[in-house]
C-alpha positions as CSV (number, residue, x, y, z in Angstrom):
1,X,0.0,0.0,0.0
2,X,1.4,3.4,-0.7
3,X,1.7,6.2,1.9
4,X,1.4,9.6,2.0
5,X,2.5,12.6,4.8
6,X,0.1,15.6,4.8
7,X,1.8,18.2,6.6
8,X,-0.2,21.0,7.7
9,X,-0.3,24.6,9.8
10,X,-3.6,25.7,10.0
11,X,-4.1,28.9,12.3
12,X,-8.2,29.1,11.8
13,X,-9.2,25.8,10.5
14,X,-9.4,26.3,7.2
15,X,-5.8,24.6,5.8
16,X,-7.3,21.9,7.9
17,X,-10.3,21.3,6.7
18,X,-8.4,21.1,3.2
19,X,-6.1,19.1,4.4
20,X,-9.1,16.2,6.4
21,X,-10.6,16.4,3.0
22,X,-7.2,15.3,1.0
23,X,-6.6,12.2,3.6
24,X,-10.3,11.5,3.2
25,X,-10.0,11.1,-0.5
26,X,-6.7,9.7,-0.4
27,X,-8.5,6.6,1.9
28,X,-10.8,6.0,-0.6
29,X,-8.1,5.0,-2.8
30,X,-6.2,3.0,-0.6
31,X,-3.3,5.0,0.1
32,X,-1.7,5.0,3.3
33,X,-2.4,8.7,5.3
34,X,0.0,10.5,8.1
35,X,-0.7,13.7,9.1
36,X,1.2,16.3,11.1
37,X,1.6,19.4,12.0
38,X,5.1,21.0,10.9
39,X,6.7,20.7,14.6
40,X,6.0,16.9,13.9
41,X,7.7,16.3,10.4
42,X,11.4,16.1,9.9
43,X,13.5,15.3,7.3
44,X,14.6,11.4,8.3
45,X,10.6,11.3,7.7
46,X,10.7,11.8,3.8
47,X,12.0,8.5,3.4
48,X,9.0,6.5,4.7
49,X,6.8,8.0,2.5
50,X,5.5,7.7,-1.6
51,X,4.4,11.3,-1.6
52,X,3.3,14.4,0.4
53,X,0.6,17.2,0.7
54,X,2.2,20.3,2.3
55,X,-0.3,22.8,3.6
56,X,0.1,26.0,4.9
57,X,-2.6,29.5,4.5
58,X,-1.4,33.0,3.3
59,X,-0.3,34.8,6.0
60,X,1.4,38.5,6.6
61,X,2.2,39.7,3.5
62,X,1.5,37.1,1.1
63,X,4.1,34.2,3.0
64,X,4.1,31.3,4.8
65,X,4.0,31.3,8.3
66,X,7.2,31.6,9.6
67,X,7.3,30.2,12.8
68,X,6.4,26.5,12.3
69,X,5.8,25.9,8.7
70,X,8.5,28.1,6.8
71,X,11.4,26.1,8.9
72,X,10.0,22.7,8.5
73,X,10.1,23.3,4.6
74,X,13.0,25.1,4.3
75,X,14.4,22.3,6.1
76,X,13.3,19.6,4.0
77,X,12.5,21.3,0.6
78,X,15.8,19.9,-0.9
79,X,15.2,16.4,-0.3
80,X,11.8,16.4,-2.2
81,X,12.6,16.2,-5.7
82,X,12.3,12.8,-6.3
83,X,8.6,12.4,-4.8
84,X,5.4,13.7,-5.8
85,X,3.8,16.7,-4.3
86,X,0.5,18.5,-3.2
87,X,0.8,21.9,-2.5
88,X,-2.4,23.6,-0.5
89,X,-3.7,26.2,1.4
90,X,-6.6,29.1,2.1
91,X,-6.7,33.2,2.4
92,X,-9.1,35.4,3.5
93,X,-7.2,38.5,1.9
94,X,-5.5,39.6,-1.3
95,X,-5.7,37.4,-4.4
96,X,-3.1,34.4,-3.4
97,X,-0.1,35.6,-4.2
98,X,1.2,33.6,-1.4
99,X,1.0,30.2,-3.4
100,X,1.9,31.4,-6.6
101,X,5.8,32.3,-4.6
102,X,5.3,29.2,-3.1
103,X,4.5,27.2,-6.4
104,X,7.2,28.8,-8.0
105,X,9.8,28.4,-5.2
106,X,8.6,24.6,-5.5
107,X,9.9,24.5,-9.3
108,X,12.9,26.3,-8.8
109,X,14.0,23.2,-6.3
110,X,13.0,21.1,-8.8
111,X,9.8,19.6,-6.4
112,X,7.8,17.3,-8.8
113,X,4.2,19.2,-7.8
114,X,1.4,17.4,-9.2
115,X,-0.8,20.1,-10.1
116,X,-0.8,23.9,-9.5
117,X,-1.0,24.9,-6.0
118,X,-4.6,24.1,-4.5
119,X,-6.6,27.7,-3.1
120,X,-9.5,28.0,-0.8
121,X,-10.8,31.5,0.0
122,X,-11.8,31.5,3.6
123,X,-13.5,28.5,4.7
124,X,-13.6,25.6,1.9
125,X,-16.4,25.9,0.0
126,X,-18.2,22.8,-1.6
127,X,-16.9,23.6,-5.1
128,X,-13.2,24.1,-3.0
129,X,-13.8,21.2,-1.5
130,X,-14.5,19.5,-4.6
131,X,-11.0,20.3,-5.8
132,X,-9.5,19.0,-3.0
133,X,-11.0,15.7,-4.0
134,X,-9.7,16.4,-7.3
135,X,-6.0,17.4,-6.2
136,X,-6.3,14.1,-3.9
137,X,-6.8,11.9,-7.2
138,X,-3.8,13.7,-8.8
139,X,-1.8,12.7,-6.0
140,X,-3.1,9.2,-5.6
141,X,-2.3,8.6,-9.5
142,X,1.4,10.2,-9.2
143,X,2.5,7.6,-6.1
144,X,1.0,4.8,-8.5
């Protein structure tokens, strides 16, 4: 059976409600699910896994937040080339921008993402919630 990390910071609920959604999808095609939060996940983790789901909502101006999740990343984002990866988060401000660095940071490390980064504006939506579905299928199909 294949496995898959979610690693998540959610400060209002949101990023977690994407991220339950993802694992839920991800059961129903029998893959393997760990989640964590970013205090949780270290780099002698990537190895036990098939794939990973990093989430993680706008905050400031437009970043990551930078206390928990930013570390754990930067920590571990050159060790991820050779596995798939879900990239995920909401806002409640601006227009994204925050995922769109982080998407492109991603490539620039040569991180084999799966699709474009996933959005939710505020509290997941049906249709957003839909996608997450949608991005969990993506992943399942990339870690075979």
């Amino acid at each position: 059976m294949k496995k898959i990390a979610i690693v998540y910071w959610s400060g209002t609920g949101n990023t977690e409600a994407m991220a339950n959604e993802i694992a839920g999808e991800l059961k129903n095609n029998d893959i393997e699910i760990d989640l964590f939060d970013p205090n949780s996940f270290t780099k002698d983790s990537i190895n036990l896994y098939d794939g990973f789901a990093f989430g993680c909502p706008a905050m400031g101006s437009e970043e990551l937040e930078e206390t928990e999740f930013e570390p754990m990343f930067e920590s571990i984002e050159n060790d991820l080339s050779d596995k798939p990866v879900l990239i995920f988060g909401s806002y409640q401000w601006a227009d994204g921008e925050w995922m769109e660095i982080w998407q492109d940071r991603c490539k620039n490390d040569g991180i084999n993402l799966v699709r474009d980064g996933l959005m939710a504006y505020d509290t997941p939506d049906d249709e957003a919630l839909e996608e997450c579905r949608k991005a969990a299928l993506d992943l399942s199909k990339a870690v075979g």
